[in-house]
Backbone as JSON, one array per atom type, in Angstrom:
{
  "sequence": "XXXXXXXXXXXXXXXXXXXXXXXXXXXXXXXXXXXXXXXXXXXXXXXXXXXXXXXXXXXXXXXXXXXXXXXXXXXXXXXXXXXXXXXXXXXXXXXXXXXXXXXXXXXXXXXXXXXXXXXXXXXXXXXXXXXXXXXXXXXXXXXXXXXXXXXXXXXXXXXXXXXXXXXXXXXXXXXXXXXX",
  "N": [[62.59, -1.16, 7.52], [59.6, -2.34, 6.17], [56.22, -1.29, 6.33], [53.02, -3.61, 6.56], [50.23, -3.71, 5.94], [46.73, -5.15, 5.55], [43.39, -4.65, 4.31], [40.29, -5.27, 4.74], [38.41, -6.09, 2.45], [34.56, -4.81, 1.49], [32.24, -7.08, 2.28], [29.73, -9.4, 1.45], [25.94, -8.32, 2.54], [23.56, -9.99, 4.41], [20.75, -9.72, 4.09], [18.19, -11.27, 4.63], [14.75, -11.81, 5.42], [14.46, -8.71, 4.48], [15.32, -7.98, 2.2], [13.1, -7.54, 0.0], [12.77, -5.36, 0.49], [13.05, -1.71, -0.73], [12.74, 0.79, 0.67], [13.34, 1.08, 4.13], [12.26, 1.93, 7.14], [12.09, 2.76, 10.02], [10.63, 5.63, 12.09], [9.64, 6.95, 10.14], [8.91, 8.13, 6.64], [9.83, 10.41, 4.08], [8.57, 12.02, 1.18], [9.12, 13.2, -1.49], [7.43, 14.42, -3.78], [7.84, 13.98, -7.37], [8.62, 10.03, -7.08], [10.31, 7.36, -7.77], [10.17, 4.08, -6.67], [11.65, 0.65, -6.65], [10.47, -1.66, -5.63], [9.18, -2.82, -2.52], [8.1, -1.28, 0.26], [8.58, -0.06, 3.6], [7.27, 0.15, 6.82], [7.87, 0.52, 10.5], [8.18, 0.55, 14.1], [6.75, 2.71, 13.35], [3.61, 3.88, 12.24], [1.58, 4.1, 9.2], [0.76, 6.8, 8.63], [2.76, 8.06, 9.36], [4.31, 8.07, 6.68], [4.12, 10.54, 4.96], [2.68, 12.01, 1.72], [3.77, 9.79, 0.07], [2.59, 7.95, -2.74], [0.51, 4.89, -4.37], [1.01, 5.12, -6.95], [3.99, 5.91, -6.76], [5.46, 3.86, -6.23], [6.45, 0.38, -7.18], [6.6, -1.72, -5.75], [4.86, -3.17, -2.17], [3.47, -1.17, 0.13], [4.25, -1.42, 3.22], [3.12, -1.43, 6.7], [2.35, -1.5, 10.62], [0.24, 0.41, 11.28], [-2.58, -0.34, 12.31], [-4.99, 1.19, 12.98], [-4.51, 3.28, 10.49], [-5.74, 5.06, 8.25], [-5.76, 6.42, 5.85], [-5.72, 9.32, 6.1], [-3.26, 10.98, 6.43], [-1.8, 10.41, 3.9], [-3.56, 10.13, 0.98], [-3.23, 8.67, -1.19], [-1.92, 6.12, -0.65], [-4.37, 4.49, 0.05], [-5.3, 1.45, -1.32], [-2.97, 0.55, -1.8], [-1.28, 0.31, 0.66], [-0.67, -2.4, 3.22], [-1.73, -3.12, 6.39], [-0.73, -3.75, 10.02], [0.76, -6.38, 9.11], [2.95, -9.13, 9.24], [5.26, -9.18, 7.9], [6.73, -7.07, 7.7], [7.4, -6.78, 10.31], [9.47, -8.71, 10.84], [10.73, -7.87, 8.73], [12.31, -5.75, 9.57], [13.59, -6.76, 12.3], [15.71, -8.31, 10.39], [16.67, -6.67, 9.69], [18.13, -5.27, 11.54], [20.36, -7.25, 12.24], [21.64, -7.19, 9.87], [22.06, -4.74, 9.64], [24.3, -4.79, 11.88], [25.7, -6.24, 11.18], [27.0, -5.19, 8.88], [27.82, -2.86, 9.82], [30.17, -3.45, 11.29], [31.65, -3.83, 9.84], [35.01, -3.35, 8.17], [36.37, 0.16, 7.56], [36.65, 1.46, 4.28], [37.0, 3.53, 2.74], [36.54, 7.63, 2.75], [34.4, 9.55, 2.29], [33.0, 12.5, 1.41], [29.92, 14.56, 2.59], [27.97, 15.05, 0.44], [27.83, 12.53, -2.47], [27.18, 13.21, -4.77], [28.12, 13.41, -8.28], [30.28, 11.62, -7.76], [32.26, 9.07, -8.55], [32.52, 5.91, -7.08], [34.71, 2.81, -5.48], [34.45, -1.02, -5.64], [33.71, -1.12, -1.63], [34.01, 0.11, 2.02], [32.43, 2.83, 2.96], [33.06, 5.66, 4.94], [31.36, 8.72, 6.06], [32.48, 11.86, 6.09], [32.23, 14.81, 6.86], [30.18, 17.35, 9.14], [26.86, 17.08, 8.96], [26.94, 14.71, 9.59], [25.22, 13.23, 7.9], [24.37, 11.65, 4.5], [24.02, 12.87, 1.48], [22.53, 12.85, -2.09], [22.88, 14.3, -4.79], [22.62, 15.2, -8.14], [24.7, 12.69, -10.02], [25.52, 9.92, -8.29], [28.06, 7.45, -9.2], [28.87, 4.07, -9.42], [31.18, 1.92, -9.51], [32.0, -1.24, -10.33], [34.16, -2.31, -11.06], [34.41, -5.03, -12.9], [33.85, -7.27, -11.4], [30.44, -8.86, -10.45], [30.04, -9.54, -8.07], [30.47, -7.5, -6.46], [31.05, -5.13, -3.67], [28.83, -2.4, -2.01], [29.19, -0.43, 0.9], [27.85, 1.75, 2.82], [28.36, 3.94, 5.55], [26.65, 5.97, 7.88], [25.67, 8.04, 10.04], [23.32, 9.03, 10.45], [20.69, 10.16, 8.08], [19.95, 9.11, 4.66], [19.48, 11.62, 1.91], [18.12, 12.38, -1.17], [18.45, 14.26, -3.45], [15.89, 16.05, -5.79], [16.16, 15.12, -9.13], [18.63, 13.32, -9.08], [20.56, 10.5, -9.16], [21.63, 6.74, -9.12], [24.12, 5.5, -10.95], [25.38, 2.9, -12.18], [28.21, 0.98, -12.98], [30.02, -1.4, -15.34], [29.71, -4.37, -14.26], [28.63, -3.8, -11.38], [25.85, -4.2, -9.15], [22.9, -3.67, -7.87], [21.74, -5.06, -5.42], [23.79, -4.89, -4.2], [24.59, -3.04, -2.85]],
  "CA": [[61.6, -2.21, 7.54], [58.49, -2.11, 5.59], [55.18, -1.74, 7.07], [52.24, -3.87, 5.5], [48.56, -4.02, 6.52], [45.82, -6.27, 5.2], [42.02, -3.74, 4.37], [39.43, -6.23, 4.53], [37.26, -5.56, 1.81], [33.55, -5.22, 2.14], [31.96, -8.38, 2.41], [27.87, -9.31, 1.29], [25.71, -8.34, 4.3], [22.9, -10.91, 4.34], [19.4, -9.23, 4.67], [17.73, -11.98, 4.9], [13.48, -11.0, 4.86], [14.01, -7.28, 4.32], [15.67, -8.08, 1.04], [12.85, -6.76, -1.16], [12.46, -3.62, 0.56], [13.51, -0.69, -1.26], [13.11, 1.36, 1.3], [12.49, -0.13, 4.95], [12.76, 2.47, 7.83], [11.28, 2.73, 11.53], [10.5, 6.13, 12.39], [9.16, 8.45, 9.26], [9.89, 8.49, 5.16], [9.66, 11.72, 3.72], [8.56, 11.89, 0.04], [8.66, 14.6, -2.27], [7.0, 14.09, -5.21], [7.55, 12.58, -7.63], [9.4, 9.29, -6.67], [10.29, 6.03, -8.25], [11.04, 3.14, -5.96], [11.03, -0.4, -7.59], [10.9, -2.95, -4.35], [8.74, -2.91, -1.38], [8.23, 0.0, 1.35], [7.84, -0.94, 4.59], [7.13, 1.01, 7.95], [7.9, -0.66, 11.5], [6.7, 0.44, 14.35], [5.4, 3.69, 13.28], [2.44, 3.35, 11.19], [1.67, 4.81, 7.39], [0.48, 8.05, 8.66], [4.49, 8.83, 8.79], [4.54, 7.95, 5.37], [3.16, 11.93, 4.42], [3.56, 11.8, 0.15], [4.1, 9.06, -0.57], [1.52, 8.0, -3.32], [1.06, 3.66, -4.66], [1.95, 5.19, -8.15], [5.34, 5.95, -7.01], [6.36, 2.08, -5.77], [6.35, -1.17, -7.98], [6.25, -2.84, -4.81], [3.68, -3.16, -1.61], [3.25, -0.69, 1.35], [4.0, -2.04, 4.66], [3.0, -0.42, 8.32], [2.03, -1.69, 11.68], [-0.85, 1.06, 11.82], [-4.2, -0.98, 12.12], [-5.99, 2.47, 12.76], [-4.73, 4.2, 9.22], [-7.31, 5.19, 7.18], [-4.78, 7.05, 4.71], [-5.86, 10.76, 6.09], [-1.99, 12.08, 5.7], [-1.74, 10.28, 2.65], [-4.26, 9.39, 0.62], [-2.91, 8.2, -2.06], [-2.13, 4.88, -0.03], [-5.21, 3.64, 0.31], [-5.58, -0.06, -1.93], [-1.62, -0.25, -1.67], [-0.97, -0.01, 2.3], [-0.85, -3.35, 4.22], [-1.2, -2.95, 7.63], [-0.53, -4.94, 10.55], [1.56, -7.34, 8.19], [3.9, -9.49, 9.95], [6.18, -9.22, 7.35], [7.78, -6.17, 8.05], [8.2, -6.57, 11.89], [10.42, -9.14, 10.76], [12.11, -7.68, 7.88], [12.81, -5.23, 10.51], [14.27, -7.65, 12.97], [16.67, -8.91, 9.67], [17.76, -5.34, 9.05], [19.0, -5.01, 12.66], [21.03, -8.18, 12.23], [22.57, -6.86, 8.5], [23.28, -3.53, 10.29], [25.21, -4.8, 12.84], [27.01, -6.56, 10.15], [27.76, -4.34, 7.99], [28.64, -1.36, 10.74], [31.04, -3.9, 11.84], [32.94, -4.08, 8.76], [36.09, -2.41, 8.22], [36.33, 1.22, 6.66], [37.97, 1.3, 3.1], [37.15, 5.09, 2.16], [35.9, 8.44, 3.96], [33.48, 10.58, 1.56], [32.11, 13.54, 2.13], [28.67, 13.7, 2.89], [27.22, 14.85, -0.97], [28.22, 11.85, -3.01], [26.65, 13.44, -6.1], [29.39, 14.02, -8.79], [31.36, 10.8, -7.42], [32.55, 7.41, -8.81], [33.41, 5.23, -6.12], [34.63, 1.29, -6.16], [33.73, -1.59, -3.93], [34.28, -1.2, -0.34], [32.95, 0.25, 2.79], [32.85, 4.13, 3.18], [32.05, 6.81, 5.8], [31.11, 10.26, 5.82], [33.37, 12.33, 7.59], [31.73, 16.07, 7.08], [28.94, 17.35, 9.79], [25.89, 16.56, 10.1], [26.85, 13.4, 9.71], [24.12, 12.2, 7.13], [24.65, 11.33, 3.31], [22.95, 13.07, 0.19], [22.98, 12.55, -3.38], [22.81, 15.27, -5.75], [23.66, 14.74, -9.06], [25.0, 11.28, -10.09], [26.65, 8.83, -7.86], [28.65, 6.41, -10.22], [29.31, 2.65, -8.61], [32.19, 1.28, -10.45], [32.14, -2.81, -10.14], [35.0, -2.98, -12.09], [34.04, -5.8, -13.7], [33.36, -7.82, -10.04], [29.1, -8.88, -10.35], [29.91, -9.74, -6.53], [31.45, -6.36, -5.44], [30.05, -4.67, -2.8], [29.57, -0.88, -1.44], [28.71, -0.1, 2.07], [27.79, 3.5, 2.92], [27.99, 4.56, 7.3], [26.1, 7.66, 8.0], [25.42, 8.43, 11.71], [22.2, 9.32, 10.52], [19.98, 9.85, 6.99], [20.31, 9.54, 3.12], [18.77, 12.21, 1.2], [18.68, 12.33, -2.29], [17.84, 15.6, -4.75], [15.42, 15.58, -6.86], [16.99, 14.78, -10.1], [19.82, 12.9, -8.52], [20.74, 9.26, -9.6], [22.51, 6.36, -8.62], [24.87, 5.01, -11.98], [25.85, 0.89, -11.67], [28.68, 0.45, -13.83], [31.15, -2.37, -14.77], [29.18, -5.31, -13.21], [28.09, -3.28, -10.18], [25.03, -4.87, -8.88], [22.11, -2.64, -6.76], [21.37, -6.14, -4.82], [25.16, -5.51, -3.88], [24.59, -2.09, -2.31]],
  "C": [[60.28, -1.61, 7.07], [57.24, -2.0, 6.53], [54.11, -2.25, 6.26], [50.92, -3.83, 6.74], [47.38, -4.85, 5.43], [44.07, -5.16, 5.21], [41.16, -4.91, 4.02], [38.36, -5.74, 3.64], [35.94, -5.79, 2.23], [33.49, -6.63, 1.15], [29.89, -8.35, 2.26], [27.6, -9.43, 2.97], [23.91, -9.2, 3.72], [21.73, -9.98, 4.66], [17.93, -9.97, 5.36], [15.89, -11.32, 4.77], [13.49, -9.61, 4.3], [14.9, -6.52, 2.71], [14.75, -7.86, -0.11], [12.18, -5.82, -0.92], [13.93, -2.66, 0.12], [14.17, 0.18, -0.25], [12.58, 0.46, 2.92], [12.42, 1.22, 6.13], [11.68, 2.22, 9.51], [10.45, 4.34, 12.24], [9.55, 7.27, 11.3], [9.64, 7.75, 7.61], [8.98, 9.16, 4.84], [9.59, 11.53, 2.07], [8.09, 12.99, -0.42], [8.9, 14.23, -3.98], [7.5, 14.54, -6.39], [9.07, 11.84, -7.82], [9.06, 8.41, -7.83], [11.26, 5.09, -7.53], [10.23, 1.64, -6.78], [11.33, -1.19, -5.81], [9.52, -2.46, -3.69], [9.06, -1.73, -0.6], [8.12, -0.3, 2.6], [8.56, 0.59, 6.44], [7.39, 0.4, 9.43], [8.83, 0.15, 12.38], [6.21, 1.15, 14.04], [5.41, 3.13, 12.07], [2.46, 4.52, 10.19], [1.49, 6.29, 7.93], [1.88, 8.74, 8.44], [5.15, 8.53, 7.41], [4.14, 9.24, 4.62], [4.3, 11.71, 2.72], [3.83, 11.2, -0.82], [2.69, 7.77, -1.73], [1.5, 5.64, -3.81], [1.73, 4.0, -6.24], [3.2, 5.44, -7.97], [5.79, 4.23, -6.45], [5.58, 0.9, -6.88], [5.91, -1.79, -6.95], [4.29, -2.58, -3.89], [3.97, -2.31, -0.88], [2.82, -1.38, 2.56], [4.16, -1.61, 6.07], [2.71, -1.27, 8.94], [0.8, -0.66, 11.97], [-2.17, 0.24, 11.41], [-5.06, 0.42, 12.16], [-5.53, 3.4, 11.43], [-5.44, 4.08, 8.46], [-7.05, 6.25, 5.96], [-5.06, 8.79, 4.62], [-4.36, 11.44, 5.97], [-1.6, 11.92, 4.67], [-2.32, 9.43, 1.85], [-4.32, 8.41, -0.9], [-2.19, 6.35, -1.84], [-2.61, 4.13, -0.22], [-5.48, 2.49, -1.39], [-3.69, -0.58, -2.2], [-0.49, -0.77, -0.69], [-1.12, -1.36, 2.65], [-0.7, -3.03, 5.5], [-1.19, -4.02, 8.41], [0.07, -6.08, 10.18], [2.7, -7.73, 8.95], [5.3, -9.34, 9.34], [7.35, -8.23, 7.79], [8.25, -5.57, 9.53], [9.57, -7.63, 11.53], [11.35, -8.8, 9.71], [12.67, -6.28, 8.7], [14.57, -5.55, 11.26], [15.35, -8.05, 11.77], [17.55, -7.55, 9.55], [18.37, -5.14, 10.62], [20.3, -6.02, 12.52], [22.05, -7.61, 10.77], [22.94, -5.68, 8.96], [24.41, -3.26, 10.64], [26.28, -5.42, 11.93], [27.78, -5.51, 9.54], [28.34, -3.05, 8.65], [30.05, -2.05, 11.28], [32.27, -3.93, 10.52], [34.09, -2.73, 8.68], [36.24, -0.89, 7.51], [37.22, 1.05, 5.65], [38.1, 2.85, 2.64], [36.49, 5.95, 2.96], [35.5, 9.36, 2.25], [33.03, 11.68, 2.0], [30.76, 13.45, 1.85], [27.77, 14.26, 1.2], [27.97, 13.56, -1.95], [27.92, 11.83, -4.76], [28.04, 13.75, -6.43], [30.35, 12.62, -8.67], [31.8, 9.32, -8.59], [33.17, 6.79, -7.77], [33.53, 3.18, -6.48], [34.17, 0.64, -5.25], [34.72, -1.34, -2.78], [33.11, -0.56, 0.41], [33.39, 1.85, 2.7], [32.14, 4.84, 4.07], [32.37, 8.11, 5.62], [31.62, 10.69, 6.65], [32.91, 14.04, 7.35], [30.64, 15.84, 8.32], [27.93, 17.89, 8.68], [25.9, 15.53, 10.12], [25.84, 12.52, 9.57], [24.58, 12.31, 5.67], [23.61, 12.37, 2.25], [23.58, 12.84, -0.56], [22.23, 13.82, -4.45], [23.25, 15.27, -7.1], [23.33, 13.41, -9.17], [25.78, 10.84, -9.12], [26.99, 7.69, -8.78], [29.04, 5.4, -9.39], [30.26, 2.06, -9.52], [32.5, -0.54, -9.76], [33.26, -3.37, -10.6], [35.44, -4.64, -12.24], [33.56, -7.24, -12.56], [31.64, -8.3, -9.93], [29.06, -9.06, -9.0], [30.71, -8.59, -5.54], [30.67, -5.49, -4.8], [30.25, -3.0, -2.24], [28.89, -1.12, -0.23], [28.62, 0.91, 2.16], [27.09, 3.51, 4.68], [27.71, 5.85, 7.41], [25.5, 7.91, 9.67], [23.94, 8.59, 11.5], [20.97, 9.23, 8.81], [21.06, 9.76, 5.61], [19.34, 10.2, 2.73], [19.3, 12.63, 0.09], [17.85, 13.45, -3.41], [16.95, 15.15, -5.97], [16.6, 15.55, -8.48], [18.29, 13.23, -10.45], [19.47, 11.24, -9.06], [21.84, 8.34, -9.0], [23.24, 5.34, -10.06], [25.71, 3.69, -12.08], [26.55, 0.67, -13.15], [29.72, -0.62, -13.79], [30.78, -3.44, -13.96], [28.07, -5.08, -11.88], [26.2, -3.79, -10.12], [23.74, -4.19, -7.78], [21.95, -3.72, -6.18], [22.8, -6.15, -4.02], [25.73, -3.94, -2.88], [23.48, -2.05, -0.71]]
}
């Protein structure tokens, strides 16, 4: 007798407000110059000062904190592109908890190790199974959509992504960054 099983592919995780941050985080982002993020930045609850680095020439988008007292002394390259106190990003916060829980809930389709530089992977969900149980990218990561504009990756990391200077992320075959 055969055995069959059913892998639920991933599935879109809804972001709802925090959909045109690039980067969004709660505690710190670490920038080592020089960056290029196209979206929105956003800080929530610590304030810009844990932003050390990060300059407005590296983002297309806006800078968003909760610090009403920054005055851009750890990084001054901030100041006319910071928003603070901005309601926006307590709630695109609040949306990324809700797309978390989604998307941590989804099913595993692949196990990576934790450099993903060098890779091609397709849609699905994947986790990192080396310690320390955080992600980098070194190199290229290749996204293969094959040929799917609605195919999706997920990436579970117990903890960060850090990505080498140099390092790239390669969207081929449909593959969609709005889909990552």
């Amino acid at each position: 007798v055969g055995v069959s099983f059913i892998v639920k592919a991933a599935t879109m995780v809804d972001l709802g407000t925090a959909e045109d941050f690039a980067v969004l985080a709660g505690s710190g982002i670490t920038d080592t110059n020089p960056s290029v993020i196209v979206g929105d930045v956003g800080l929530d609850p610590t304030g810009g000062v844990a932003i050390p680095g990060l300059t407005c020439a590296e983002v297309t988008g806006t800078i968003y904190d909760n610090d009403a007292g920054y005055t851009g002394g750890n990084a001054p390259g901030l100041i006319g592109c910071l928003v603070t106190d901005d309601p926006l990003v307590t709630g695109a916060k609040a949306d990324l908890v809700t797309a978390y829980n989604d998307a941590s809930g989804q099913v595993i389709t692949g196990v990576v190790s934790a450099d993903l530089g060098g890779q091609t992977l397709t849609p699905g969900v994947y986790e990192e199974n080396d310690a320390p149980d955080s992600l980098s990218i070194s190199g290229t990561l290749t996204l293969d959509g094959q040929g799917d504009p609605n195919a999706v990756f997920i990436f579970k990391s117990g903890s960060t992504l850090t990505t080498a200077a140099g390092s790239s992320v390669n969207l081929i075959n449909e593959a969609q960054a709005c889909n990552i």
